[in-house]
TORPA-217882 format. One record per atom (N, C-alpha, C): z, y, x; residue in one letter; chain; atom name. Coordinates in Angstrom, 2 decimals. Layout:
REM residues N
SITE | Z | Y | X | a | A | CA
...
***
This chain:
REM residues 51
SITE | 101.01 | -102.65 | 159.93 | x | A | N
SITE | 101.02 | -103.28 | 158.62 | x | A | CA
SITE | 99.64 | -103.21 | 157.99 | x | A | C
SITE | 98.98 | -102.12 | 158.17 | x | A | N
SITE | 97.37 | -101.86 | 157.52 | x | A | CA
SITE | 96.59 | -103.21 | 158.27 | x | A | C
SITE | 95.95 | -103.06 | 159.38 | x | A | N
SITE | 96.04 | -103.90 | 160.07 | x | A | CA
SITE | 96.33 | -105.50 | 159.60 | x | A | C
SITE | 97.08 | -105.88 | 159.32 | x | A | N
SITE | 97.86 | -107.23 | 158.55 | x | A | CA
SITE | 97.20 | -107.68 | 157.62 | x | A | C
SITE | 97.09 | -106.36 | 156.65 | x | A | N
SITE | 96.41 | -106.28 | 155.68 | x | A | CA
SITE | 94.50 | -106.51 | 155.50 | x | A | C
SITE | 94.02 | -105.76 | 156.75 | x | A | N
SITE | 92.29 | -105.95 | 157.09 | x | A | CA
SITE | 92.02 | -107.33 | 157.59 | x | A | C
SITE | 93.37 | -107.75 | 158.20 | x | A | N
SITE | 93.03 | -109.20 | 158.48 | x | A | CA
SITE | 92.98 | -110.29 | 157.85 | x | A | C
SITE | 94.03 | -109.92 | 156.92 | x | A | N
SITE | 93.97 | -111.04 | 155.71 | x | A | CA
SITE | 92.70 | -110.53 | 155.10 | x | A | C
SITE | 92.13 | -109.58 | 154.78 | x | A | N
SITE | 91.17 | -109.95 | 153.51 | x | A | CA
SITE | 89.69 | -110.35 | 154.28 | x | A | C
SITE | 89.91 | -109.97 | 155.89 | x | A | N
SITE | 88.62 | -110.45 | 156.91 | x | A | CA
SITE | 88.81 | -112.26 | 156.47 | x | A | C
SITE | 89.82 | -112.55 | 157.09 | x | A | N
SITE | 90.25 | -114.32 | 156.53 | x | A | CA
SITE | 89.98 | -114.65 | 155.45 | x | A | C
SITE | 89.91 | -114.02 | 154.57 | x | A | N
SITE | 89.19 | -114.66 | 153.20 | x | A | CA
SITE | 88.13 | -114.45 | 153.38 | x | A | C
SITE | 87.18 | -113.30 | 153.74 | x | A | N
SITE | 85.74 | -113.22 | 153.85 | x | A | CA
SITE | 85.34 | -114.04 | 154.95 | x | A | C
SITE | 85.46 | -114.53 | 155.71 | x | A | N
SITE | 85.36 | -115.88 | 156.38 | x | A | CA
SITE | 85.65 | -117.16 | 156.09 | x | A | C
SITE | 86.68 | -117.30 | 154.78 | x | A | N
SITE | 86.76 | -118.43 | 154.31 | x | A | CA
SITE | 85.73 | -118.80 | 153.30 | x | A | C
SITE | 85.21 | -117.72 | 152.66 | x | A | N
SITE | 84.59 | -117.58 | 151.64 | x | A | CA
SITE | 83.21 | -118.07 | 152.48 | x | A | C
SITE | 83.07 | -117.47 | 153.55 | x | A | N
SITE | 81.22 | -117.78 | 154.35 | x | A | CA
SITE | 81.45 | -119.49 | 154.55 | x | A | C
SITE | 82.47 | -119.81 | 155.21 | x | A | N
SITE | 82.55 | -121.18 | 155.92 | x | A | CA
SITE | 82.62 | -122.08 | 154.37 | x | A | C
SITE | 83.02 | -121.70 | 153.10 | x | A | N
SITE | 82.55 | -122.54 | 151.69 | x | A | CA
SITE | 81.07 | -122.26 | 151.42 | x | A | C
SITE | 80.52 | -121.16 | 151.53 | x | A | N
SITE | 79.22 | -120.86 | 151.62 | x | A | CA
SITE | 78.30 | -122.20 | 152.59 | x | A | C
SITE | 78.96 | -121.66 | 153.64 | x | A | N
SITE | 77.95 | -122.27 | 154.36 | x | A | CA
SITE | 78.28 | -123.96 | 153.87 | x | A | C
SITE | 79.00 | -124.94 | 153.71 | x | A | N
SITE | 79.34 | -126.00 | 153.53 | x | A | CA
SITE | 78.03 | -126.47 | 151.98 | x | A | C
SITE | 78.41 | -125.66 | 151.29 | x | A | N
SITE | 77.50 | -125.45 | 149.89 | x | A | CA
SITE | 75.86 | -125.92 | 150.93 | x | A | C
SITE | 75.80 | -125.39 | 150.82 | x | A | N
SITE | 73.93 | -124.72 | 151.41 | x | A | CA
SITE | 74.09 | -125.69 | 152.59 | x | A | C
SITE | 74.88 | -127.07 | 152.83 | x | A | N
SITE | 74.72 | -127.87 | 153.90 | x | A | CA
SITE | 74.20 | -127.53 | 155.69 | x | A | C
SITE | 74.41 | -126.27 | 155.66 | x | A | N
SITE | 74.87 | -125.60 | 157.52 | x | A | CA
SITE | 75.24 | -126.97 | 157.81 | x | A | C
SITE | 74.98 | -126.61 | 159.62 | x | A | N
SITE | 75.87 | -127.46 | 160.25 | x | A | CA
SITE | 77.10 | -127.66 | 160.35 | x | A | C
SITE | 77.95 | -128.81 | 160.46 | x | A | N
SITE | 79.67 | -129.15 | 160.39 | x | A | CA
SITE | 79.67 | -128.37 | 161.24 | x | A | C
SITE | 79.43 | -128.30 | 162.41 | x | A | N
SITE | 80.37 | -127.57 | 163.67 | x | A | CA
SITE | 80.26 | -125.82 | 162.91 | x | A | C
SITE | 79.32 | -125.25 | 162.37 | x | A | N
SITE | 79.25 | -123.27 | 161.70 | x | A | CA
SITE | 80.72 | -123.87 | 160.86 | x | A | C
SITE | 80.46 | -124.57 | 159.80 | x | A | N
SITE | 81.53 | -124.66 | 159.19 | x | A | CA
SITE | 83.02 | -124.61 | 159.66 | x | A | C
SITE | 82.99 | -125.57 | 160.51 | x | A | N
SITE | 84.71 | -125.74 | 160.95 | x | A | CA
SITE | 84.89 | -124.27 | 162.21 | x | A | C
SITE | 83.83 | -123.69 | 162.82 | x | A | N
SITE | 84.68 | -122.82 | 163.14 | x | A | CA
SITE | 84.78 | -121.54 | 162.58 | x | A | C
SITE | 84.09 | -121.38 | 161.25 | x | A | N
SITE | 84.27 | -120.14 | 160.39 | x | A | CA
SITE | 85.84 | -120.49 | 160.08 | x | A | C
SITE | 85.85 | -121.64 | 159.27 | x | A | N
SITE | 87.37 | -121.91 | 158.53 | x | A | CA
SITE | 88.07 | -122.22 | 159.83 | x | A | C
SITE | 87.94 | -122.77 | 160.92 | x | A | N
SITE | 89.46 | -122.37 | 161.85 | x | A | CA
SITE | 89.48 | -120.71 | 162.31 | x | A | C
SITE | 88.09 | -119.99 | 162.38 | x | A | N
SITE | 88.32 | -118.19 | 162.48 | x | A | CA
SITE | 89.45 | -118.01 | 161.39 | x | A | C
SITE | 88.59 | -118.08 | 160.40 | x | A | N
SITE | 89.19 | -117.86 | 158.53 | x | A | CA
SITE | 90.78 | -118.21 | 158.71 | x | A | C
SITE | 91.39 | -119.28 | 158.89 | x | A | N
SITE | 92.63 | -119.76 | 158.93 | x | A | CA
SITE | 93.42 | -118.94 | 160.16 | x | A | C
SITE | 92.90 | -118.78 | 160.92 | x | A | N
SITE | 93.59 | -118.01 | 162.28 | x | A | CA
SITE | 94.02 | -116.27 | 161.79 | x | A | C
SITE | 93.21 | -115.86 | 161.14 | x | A | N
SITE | 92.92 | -114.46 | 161.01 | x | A | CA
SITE | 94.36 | -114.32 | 159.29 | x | A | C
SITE | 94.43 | -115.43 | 159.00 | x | A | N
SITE | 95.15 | -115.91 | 157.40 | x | A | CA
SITE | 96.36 | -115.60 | 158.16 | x | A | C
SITE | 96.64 | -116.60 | 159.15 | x | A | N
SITE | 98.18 | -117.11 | 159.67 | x | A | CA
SITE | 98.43 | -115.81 | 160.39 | x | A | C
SITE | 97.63 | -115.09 | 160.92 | x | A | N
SITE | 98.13 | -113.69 | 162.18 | x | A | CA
SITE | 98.45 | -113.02 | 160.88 | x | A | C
SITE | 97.61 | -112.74 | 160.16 | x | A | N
SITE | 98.08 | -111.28 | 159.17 | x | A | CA
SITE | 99.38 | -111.94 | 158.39 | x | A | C
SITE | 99.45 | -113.01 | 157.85 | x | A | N
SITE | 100.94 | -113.33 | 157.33 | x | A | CA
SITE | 101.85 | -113.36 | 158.39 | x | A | C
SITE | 102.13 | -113.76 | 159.59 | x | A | N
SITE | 103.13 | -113.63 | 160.09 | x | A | CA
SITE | 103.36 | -112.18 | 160.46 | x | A | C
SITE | 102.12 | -111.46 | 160.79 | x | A | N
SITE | 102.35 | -109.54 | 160.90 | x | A | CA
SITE | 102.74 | -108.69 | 159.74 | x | A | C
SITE | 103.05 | -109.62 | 158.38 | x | A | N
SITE | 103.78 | -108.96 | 157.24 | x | A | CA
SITE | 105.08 | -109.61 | 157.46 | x | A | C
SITE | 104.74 | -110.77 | 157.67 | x | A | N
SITE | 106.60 | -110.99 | 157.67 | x | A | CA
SITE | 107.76 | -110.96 | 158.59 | x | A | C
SITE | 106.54 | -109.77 | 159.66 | x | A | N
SITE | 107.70 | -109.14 | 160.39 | x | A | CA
SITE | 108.61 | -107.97 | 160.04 | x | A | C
***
């Protein structure tokens, strides 16, 4: 459950870089795979709470 928990708030600190980086015009490809990391790391820790 801790775990669940480090992952969700890692997924926001990756969502938060991949808006960063979008801001400050990075390349599309840094962007989309921070936010598909960011989204992956979102969906594992919610489904590992709602077990």
């Amino acid at each position: 459950m801790a775990l669940a928990f480090v992952m969700l708030a890692l997924g926001g600190i990756l969502l938060g870089g991949a808006w960063s980086f979008h801001t400050h015009r990075k390349p599309l490809w840094s962007v989309i795979v921070l936010a598909v990391a960011a989204l992956a790391c979102i969906v594992v820790a919610l489904w590992r709470i709602n077990q």
